[in-house]
C-alpha positions in Angstrom: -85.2 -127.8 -78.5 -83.8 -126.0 -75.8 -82.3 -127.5 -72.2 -84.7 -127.2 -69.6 -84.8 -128.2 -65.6 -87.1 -131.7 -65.2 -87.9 -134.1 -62.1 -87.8 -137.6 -63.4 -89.7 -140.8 -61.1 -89.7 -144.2 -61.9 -93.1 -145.7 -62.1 -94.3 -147.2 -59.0 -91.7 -145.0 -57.0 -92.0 -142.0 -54.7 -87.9 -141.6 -55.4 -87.4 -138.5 -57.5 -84.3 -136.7 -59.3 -83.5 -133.5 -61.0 -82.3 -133.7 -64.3 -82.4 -132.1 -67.4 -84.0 -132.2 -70.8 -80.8 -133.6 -72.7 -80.4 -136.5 -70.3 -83.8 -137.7 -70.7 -84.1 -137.0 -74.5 -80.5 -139.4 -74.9 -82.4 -141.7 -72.5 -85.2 -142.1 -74.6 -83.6 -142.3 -77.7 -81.5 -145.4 -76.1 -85.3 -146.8 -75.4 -86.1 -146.7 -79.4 -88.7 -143.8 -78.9 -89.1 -142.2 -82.5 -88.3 -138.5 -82.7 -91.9 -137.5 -83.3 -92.7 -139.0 -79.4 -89.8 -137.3 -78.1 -90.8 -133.8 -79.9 -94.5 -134.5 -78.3 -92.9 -135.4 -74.6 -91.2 -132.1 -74.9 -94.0 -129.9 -76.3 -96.0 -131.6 -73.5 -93.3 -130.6 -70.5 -92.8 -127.1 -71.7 -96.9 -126.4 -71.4 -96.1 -127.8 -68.0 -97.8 -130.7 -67.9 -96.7 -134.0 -66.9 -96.0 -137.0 -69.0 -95.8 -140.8 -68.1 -93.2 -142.7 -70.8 -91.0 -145.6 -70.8 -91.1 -146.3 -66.9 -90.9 -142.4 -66.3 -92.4 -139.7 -65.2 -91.6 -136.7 -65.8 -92.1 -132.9 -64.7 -90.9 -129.2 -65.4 -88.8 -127.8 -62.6 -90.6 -124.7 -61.8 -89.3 -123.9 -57.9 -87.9 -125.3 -55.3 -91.0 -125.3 -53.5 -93.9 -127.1 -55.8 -90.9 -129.6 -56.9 -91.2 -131.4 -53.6 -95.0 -132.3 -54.5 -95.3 -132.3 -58.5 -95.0 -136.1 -59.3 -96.9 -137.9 -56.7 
């Protein structure tokens, strides 16, 4: 797995952060997700789609200007 640039929301939030993959794979792992899940959330992220787990959403980081509307 290699570090990528996310956007992470909590559910039920418009509030959203930049982060990367390593802080929300250590995030998970605190949340008891097995390492299959966490090897399909970030499969699902690099094909650039978005993925709801844990209270999070979460996005790819492609530009500055799609970021501001990608988890809405």
């Amino acid at each position: 797995m290699h570090n990528i640039a996310l956007i992470a929301a909590l559910e039920g939030t418009r509030h959203q952060v930049t982060t990367d993959w390593f802080a929300i794979m250590a995030m998970l792992k605190t949340r008891s997700m097995s390492d299959d899940a966490i090897n399909i959330v970030y499969n699902d992220l690099c094909a650039g789609l978005r993925v709801t787990t844990r209270g999070l959403t979460l996005a790819r980081s492609m530009n500055n200007d799609l970021d501001k509307n990608i988890i809405k």
